[in-house]
C-alpha positions in Angstrom: -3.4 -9.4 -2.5 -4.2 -11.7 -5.4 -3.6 -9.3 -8.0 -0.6 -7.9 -6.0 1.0 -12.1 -5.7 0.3 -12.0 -9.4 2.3 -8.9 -10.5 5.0 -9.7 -7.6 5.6 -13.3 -8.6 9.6 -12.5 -10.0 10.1 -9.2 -10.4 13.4 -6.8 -10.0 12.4 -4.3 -6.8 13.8 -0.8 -7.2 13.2 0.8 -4.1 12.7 4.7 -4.4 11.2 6.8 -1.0 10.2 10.4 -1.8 10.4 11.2 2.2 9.8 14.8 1.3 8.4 17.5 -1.2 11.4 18.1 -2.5 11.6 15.2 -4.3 10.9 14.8 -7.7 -12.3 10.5 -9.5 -15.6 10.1 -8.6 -17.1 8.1 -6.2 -18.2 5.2 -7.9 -16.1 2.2 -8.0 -17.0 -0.7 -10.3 -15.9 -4.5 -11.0 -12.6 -5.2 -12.2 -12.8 -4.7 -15.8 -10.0 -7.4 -18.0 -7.4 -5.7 -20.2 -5.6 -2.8 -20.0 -3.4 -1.2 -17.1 -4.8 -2.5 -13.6 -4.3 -0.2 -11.4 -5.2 -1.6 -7.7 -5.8 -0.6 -4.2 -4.0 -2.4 -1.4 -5.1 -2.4 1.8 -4.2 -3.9 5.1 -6.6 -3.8 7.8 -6.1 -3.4 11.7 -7.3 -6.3 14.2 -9.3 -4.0 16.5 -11.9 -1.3 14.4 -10.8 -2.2 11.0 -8.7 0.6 10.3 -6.4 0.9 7.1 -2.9 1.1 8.7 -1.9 0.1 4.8 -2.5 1.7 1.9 -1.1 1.1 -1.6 -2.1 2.2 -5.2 -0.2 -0.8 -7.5 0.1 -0.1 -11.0 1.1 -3.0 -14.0 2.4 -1.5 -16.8 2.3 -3.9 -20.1 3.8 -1.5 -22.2 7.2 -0.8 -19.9 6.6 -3.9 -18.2 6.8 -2.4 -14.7 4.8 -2.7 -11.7 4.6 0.5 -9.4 3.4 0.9 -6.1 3.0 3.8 -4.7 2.4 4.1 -0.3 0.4 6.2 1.3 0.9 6.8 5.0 -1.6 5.8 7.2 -1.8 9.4 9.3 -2.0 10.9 6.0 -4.5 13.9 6.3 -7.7 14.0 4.6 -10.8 15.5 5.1 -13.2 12.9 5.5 -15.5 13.6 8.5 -13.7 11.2 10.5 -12.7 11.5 14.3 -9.1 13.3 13.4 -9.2 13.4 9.1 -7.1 10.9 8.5 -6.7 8.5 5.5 -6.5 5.2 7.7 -9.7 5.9 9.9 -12.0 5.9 6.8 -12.8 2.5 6.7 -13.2 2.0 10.6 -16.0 4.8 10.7 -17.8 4.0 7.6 -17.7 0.6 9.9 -18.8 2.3 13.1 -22.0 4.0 10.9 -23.5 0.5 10.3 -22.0 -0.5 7.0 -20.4 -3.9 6.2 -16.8 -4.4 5.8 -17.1 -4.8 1.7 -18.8 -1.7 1.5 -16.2 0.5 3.6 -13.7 -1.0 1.6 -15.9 0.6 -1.8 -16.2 4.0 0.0 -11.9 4.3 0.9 -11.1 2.7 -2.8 -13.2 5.7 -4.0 -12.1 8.2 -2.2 -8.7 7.1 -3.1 -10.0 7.3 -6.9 -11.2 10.9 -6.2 -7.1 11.7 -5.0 -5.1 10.2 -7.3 -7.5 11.6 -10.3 -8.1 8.6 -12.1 -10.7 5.4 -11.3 -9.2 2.5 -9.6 -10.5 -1.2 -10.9 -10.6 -2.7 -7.8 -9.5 -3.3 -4.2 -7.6 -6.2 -2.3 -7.9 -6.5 1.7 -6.3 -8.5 4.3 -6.7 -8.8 7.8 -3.8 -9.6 10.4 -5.0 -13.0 10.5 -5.2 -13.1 6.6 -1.6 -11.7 6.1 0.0 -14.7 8.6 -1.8 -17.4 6.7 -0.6 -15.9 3.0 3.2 -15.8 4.4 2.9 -19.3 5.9 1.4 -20.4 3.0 4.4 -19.8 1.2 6.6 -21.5 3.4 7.6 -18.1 4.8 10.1 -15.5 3.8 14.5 -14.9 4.2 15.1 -11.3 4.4 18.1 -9.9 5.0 18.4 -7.0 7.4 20.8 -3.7 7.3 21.5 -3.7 11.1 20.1 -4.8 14.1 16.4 -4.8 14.7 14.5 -5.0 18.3 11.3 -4.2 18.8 9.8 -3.8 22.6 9.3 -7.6 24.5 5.9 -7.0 24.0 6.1 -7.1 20.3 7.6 -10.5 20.3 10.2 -10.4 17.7 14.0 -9.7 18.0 16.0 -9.9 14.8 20.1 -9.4 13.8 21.4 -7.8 11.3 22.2 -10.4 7.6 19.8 -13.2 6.7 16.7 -13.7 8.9 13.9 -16.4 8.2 10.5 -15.2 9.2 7.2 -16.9 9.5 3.6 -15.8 9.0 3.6 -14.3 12.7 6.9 -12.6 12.9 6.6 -11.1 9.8 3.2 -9.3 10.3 4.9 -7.9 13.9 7.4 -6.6 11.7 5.7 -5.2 9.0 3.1 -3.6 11.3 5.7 -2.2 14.3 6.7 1.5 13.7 7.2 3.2 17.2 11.0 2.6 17.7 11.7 4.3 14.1 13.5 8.0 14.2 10.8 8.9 11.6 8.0 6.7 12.7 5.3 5.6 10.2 7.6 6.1 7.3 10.1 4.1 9.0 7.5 1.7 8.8 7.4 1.7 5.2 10.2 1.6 4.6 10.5 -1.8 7.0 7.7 -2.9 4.4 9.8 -2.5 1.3 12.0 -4.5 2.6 9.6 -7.4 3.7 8.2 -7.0 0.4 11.2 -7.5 -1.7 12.1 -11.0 0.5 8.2 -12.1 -0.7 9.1 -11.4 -3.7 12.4 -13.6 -4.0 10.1 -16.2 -1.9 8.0 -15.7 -5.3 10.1 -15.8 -7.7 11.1 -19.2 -6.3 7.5 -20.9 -7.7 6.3 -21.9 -10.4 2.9 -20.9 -12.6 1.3 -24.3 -11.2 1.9 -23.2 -7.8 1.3 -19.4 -8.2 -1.7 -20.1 -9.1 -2.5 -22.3 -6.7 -1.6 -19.9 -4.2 -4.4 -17.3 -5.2 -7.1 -19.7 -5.2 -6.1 -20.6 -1.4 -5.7 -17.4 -0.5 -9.2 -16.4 -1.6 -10.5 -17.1 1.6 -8.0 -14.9 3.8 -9.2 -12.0 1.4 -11.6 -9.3 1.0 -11.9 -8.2 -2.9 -14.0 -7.0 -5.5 -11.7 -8.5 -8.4 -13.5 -12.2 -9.7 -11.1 -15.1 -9.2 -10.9 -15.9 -12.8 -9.9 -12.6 -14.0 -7.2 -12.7 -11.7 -5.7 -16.4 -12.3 -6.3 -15.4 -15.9 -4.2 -12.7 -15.5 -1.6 -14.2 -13.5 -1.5 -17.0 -16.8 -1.4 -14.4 -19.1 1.8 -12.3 -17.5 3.5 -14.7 -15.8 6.4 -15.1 -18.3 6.5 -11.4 -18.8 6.8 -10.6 -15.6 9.4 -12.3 -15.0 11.9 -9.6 -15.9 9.3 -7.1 -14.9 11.2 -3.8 -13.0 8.8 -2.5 -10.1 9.7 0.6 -8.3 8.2 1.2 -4.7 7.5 4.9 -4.0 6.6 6.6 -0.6 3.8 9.6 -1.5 6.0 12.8 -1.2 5.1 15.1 1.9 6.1 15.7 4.9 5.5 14.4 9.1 3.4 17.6 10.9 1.8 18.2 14.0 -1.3 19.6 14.8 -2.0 22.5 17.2 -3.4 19.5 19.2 -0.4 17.4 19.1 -1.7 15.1 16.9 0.8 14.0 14.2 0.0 13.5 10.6 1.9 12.9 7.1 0.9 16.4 5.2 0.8 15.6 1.0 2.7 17.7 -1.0 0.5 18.0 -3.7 2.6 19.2 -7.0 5.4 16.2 -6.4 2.6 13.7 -5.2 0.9 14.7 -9.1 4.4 14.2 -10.3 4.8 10.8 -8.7 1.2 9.8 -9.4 1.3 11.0 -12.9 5.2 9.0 -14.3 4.5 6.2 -11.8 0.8 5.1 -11.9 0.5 6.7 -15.1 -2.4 8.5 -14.2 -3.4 11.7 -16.3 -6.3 13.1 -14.3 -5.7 16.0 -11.5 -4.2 15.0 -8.7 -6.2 15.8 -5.5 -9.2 18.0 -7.5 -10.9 19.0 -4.3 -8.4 19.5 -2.5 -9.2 17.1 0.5 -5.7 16.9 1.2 -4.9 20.6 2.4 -6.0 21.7 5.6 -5.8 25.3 5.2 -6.6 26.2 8.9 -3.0 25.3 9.9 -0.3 27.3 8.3 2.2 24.4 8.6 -0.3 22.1 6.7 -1.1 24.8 4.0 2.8 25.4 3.2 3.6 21.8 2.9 1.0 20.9 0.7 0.7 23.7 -1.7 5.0 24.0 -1.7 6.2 23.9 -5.6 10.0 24.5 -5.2 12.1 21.2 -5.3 15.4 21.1 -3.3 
């Protein structure tokens, strides 16, 4: 989240969704290595097994100037081993096998590497409880709603459509609520687009002093592998730059499926996910090598991901 306050702090968001395919590594994950292209794993943790409900590859570009951040759903399918092969359950049974958080963390930021085709230099993690403190910490965030918005009573959080102020608490029920959407979890995140343009503005409100100040208090509501210094160094280094900075939000292009079981996943289309992987997090590797993604034993799955037409 450090890295991601960093490269957020005033910066134009162009949303773009790829809701469908018809729109246009190895295993070893090191330390965060200075210079260059960061390219960064994002991941928000559940409150119950530690699953990554989610999951972001962020991408600074120096050369354009452009941050990209590219969502992958959390019932994305991939085989993994896990209970139902899927992407957000990866962390929660590396968990369940013994290992410690930091660890599970390594073992999804290199599988991810293995997808996307190209190394990733680090991970940042948050917890529910981490996520309320970083949005309090800012004072918390105005964002400005299409239409109405009412989740179940349980959820605790009813909001109108215009200008709505939220807090630490209210904002992580509505980043994190996705059953009253038409399309579900990419309803979802598309809610988060929106949550994460109004953090942005909240940003883009500060100054370097207190930027930086904000990453060194939110260390301790965080879970990384990236050093401190590297990244106030590099929030110092880019923070004028950034400023008028474009960064473009993409959904991972595939499609909603259900299993013969009735389980529900999001299938990746694989030639407009290399597409989107390839102009956006300027990655140059092959997409998806092992093909980890396709579940061939379904016919549905199969003809999603391996589709090539565009519409």
């Amino acid at each position: 989240m450090k890295k991601l306050i960093a490269i957020l702090a005033a910066v134009l968001i162009i949303n773009i969704a790829f809701p469908s395919c018809a729109a246009t590594a190895a295993e070893r994950v090191g330390a965060y290595i200075p210079g260059g292209d960061p390219l960064v794993l994002l991941i928000g943790l559940d409150d119950t097994a530690d699953n990554s409900d989610v999951i972001m590859a962020v991408r600074y570009s120096g050369e354009s100037n452009r941050i990209s951040v590219v969502q992958i759903p959390r019932d994305t399918y991939l085989s993994a081993g896990t209970a139902q092969n899927k992407i957000n359950q990866l962390t929660a049974s590396a968990r369940s096998r013994g290992l410690g958080r930091e660890e599970a963390l390594s073992r999804l930021t290199g599988e991810m590497s293995s997808v996307l085709g190209a190394e990733l230099d680090g991970y940042v993690a948050f917890t529910p409880e981490g996520f309320v403190h970083i949005v309090d910490s800012v004072g918390g965030v105005d964002m400005t709603l299409p239409e109405d918005y009412s989740a179940p009573a349980d959820m605790g959080i009813s909001l109108r459509a215009g200008e709505n102020h939220l807090d630490g608490e209210s904002a992580a029920r509505f980043i994190r609520y996705r059953t009253g959407y038409k399309n579900g979890d990419i309803g979802r995140l598309d809610a988060q687009k929106l949550f994460m343009e109004a953090f942005r503005k909240k940003l883009t409100s500060l100054s370097l002093a207190e930027v930086v100040s904000l990453l060194r208090t939110a260390r301790e509501h965080l879970i990384t592998n990236i050093p401190l210094g590297e990244t106030v160094a590099f929030a110092t280094r880019n923070f004028r730059k950034v400023k008028s900075a474009a960064a473009v939000y993409l959904t991972i292009p595939g499609e909603p499926a259900m299993s013969d079981t009735g389980v529900s996943y999001y299938v990746v289309c694989r030639a407009a996910a290399e597409r989107a992987v390839r102009d956006y997090l300027l990655v140059s590797g092959t997409f998806d090598p092992q093909r980890r993604l396709l579940n061939p034993e379904i016919p549905e799955f199969a003809e999603i991901y391996n589709r090539e037409k565009t519409e």
